[in-house]
N, C-alpha and C positions, 0 to 999 in steps of 0.2 A: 842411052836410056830412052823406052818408049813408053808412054801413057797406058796404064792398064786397063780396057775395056770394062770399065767398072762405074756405076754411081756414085760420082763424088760432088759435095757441095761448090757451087758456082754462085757466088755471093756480089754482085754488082755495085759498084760505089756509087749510089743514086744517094741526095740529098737528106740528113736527118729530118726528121718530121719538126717543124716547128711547133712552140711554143705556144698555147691558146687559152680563151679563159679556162677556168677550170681544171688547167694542168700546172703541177708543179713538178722536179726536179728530185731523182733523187740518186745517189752513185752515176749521174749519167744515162741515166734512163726517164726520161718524161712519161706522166702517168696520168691519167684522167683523173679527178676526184669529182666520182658522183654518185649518188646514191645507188641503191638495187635497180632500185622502179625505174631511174634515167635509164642505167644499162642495157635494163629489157628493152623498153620501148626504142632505145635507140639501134640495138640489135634487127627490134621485128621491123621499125620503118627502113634501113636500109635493105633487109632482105626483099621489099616490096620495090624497091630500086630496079633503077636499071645496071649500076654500077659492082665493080667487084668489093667486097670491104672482108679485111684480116682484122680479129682481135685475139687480144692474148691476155691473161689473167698472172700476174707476179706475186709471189710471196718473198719471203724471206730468204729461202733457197733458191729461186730462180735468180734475184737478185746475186745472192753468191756467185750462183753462174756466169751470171752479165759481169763481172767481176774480173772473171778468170776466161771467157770465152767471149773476144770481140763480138767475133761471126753472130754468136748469138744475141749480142749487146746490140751491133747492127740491125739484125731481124727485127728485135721491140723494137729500133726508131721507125721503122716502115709500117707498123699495124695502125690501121685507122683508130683505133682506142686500146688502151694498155689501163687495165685494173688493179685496182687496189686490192688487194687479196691478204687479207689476216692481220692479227694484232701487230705481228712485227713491221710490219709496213707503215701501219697507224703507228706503233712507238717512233719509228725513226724520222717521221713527214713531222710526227709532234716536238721534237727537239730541234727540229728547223722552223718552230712556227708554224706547220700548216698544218690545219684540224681536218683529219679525215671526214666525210660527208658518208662515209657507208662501205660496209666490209663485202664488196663485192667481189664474192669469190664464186666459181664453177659449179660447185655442189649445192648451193644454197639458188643459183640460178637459175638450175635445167629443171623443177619444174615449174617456175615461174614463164621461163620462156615456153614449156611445153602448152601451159594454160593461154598464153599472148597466141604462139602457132596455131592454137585449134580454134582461137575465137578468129583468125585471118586466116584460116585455111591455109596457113604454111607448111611445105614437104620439109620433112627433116630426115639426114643420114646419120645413121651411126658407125664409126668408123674408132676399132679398138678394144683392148682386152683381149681373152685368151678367149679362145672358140666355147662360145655359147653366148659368154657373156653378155654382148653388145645386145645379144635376141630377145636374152630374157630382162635385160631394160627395158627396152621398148615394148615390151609386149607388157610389165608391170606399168608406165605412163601410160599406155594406150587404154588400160582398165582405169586408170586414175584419172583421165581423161578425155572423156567422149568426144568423138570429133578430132582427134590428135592423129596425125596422119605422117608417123614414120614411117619412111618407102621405100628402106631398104640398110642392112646391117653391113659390117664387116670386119672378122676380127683382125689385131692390128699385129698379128704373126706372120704375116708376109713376108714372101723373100721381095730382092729386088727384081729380081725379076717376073716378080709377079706384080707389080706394081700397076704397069700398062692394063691389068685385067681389072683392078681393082678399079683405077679411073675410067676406064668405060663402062664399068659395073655400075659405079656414082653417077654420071652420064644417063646411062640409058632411064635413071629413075628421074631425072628432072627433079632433084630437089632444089630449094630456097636457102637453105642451108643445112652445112653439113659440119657434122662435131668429130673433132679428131682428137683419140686420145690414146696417143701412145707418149704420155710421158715428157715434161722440160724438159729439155729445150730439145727433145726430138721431134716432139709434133710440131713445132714451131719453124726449125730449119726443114722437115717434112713442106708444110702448106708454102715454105717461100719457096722449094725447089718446083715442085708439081703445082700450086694454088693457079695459074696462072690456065691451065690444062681440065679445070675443074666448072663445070658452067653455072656453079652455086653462086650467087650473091655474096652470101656468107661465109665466109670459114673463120671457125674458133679451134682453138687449141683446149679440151679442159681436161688434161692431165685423167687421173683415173676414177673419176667418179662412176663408168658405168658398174664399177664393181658396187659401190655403194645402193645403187637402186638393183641391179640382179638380187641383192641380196644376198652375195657372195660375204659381204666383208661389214658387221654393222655398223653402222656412223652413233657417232658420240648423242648421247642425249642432251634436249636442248637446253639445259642451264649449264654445261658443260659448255657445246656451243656460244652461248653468251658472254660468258665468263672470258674468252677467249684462251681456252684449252683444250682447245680439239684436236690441238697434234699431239699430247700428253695421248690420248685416247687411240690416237694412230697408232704410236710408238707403242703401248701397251698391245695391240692388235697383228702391228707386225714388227718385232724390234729389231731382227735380224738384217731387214732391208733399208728400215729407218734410222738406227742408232747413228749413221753419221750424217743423216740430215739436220737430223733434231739436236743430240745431245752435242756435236763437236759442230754444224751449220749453226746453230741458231745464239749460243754464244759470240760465236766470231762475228755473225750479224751484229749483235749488240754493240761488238766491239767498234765494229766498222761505223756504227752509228755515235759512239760519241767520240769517236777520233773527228768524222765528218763535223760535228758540233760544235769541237773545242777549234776545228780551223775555222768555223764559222768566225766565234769569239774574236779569236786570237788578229783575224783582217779586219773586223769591222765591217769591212766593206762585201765580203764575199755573197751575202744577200743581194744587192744589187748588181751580180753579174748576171750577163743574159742566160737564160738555161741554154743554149746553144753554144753559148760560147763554154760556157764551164762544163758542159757536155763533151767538148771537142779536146778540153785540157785535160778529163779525166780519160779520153781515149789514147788520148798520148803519153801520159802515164803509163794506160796500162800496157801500151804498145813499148816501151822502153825495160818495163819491165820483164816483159816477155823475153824480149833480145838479149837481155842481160843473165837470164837466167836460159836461155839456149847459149849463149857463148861458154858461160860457166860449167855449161855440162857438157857442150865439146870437150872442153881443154880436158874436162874429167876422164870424156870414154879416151882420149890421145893416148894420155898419162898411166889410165889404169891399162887398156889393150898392150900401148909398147911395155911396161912390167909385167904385167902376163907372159907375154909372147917370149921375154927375155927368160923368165922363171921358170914355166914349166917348157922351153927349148929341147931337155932331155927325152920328156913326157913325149911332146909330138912325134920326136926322132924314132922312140920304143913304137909307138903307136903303128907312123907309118912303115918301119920294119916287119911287124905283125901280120899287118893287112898285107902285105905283097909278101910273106910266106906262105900267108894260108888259100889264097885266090887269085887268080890271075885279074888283072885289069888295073887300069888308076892307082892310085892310093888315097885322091880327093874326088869329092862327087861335086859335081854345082847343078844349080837346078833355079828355074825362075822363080820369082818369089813377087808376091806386093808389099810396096812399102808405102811411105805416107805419101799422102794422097793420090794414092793410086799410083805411083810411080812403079813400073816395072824394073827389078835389079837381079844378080846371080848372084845367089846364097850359097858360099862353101862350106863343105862336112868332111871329116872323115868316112869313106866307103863304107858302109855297116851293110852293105848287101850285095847277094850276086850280081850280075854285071846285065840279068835279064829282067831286073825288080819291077820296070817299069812297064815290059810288057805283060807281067803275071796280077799289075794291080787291078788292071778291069776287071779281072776273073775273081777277084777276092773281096770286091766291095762289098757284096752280100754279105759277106761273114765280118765286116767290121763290129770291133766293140763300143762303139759310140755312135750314137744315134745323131742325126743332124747333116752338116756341113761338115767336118773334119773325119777323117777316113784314121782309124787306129787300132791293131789288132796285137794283144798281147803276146800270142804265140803267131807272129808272123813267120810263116815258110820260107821267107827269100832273106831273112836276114843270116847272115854268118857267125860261127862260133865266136870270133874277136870281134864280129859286129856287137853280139848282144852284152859283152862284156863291156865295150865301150860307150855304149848305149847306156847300161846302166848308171856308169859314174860318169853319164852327159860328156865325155872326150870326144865324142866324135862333133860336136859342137865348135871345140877349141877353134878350128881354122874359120871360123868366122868373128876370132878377133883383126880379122884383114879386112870382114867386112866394116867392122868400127871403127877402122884406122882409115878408110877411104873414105867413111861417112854414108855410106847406105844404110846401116845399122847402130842403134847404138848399145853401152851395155846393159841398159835399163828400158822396157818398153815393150807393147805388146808382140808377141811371137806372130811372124808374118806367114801369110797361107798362100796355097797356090792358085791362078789365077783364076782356076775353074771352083776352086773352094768361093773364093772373092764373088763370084759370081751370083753366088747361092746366097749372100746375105741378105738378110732382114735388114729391112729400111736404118732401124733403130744402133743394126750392128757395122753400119757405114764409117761409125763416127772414131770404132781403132785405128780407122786409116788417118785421121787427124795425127796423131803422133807415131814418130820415126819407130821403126819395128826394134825390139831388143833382143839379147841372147838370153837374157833374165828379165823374169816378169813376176805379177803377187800372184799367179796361179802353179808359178813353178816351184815358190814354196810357199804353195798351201797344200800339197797333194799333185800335182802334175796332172798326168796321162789319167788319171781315177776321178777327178774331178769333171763331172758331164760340161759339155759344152756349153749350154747359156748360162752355167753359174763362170765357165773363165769368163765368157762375154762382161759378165756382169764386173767380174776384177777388174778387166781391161777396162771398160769403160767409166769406172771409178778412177782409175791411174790417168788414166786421157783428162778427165777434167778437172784433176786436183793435181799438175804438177807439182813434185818439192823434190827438189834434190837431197835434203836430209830423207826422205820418203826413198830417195835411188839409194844413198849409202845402204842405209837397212835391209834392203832387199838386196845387195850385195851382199852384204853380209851374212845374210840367211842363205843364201844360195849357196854357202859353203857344208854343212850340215844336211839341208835339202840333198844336194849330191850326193854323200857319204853315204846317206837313210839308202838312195834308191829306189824310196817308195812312189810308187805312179811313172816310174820309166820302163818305158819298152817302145 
């Protein structure tokens, strides 16, 4: 196996951030508690620094994430200051005793800090959103604020390998700081991989507020705000992207917060543990957990692969008879593939095409039917009579229960691309290579091959940060009916 020429996070085991006034503890994560006005001011006095400084802003959801994704749990311990972001944050600091000092969140910030920058003559970058967006914030602050000297956009659609363009684009503007928001915990392991390559003072992560000042997307009005229900307002604005933030996140939060309470209770003692240390026991938790629930789902792909492979034995046998009456060549194709984290492996198929597929694809990229990174044509010319039959009811997949039986793949997990696809990703879409590639995934039965490409992204990366093996059985399961449909295969 060799390393795939690709962007992968490279996370350093450098020291958690200690303990200090005005921080307290919460899932493992230390947090600042201090008002707006502390924030700002301490924002614009380090950008007049000579020093580099990260901050990041946590709610409810992120916290979920720091949860379930060390990597990212790690990131927060390294930002010079980590905020108090939203009610749930104040609910669950409040059941351990500690009274929030101020709902210091992103949105409520940037034009606070916009007003601090232009009374100190600080550059500011915007980095984020779909193309326009980022422009027409800035250019809305820059009206709202005379003297306000935003010095350059950039939306946050990037592939990776446009990355290097983007950082000397930030570069050549000399800002003071710069605001990235591509979204938890992507902007965040973004500024830890590149912040270092960035000559700003500053970098903040604030998720998607510049949609809120373009005027793309209205923000709640302010007794809504107050009241602390302004993701009620979200959710009503976008429910489709939200409803498992809010309605199935922010329950579990609550959960989490008086399970956290009731262990409080239950030791007596567990307030006077250092936040460092009950930081370190709750990373070995989650790390045990983790392990425990990768072994569980080995033993699973083992089990279900060799019963496969045993059951449908006839199926293969038909299949590859087929393919070698009707075409000369193989009867299996292999082909490089990337798997998690970047690791390069051979992906077996059954042949579904002439024996010249791969030199006719240059010539057909034009006419793919998917826009993007993944190359896919309904009526492809190179595939075969018994390819498109097998194709349809996904057979020609089968011989890649060998690769879940050797552990390149497993049976549940994002569909892996080829290396020159990998290449072309967007910063954001790095993060499928986090888990092992599957034969079955939630976009294969949700519509397949019909489904456009950043909505599977968007599956994929849903299924990456919320493992559950009840979550694999279902999707096993659906993949049986999915097949049978044949809808979105070719």
């Amino acid at each position: 196996m060799r390393a795939a020429d690709v962007s992968t996070y490279n996370l350093l085991d450098t020291p958690d951030a200690p303990a200090g006034p005005g921080r307290f503890d919460l899932f493992g994560v230390t947090i600042d508690n201090l008002t707006m006005d502390e924030a700002v001011r301490d924002v614009a006095h380090h950008a007049l620094g000579t020093e580099r400084r990260r901050y990041a802003f946590v709610n409810a959801d992120c916290l979920n994430h720091a949860g379930r994704n060390m990597a990212y749990a790690r990131v927060l311990s390294r930002q010079t200051r980590v905020f108090a972001d939203g009610s749930g944050v104040a609910l669950a600091a409040g059941l351990n005793g500690v009274p929030i000092r101020g709902n210091v969140n992103g949105t409520d910030m940037f034009p606070l800090l916009c007003a601090e920058a232009a009374n100190l003559g600080l550059r500011i970058f915007l980095v984020g959103g779909a193309e326009g967006v980022a422009q027409e914030a800035a250019s809305n602050m820059c009206k709202a604020y005379p003297g306000l000297k935003i010095c350059g956009v950039s939306h946050g659609y990037f592939n990776a390998s446009e990355t290097d363009e983007v950082i000397n684009t930030i570069n050549a503007q000399t800002p003071d700081i710069v605001l990235v928001g591509l979204g938890a915990p992507r902007q965040e392991m973004w500024i830890e991989k590149f912040g270092n390559r960035l000559d700003a003072k500053v970098l903040i992560g604030v998720g998607g507020l510049f949609d809120y000042y373009s005027g793309r997307i209205p923000r709640a009005p302010l007794w809504i705000r107050k009241a602390g229900c302004e993701w009620m307002w979200r959710l009503a604005q976008e429910p489709r992207r939200l409803f498992v933030r809010y309605v199935i996140g922010n329950p579990l939060f609550v959960c989490r917060a008086l399970l956290d309470r009731a262990a409080t209770v239950r030791s007596g003692k567990l307030d006077r543990i250092p936040v460092e240390v009950r930081a370190a026991r709750q990373a070995s938790a989650w790390k045990a957990r983790q392990r425990r629930h990768e072994r569980i789902k080995r033993l699973i792909d083992i089990a279900g692969a060799g019963a496969a492979i045993a059951v449908l034995s006839p199926v293969l046998a038909l299949t590859a008879l087929a393919i070698r009456l009707e075409s000369k060549g193989p009867v299996l194709f292999s082909q490089v593939r990337v798997g998690r984290q970047g690791e390069e492996f051979l992906i077996w198929k059954f042949r579904s095409m002439y024996m010249d597929a791969e030199k006719r694809r240059a010539e057909l990229l034009a006419s793919s039917d998917r826009q993007g990174t993944h190359f896919k044509m309904k009526h492809d010319p190179r595939i075969t009579r018994v390819g498109r039959i097998i194709r349809r009811l996904s057979v020609d997949e089968l011989p890649q229960l060998w690769n879940v039986l050797n552990g390149t793949m497993s049976l549940v997990g994002p569909r892996p691309n080829l290396p020159a696809e990998v290449a072309k990703y967007r910063v954001e879409e790095l993060d499928r290579l986090k888990s092992k590639p599957g034969i079955t995934c939630t976009w294969q039965v949700s519509g397949r091959a019909d489904l456009p490409w950043e909505r599977q992204i968007e599956l994929d990366l849903d299924y990456v940060y919320e493992p559950s093996l009840t979550a694999d059985l279902r999707l096993m399961l659906k993949t049986i009916p999915a097949v049978l449909s044949g809808k979105g295969a070719y």
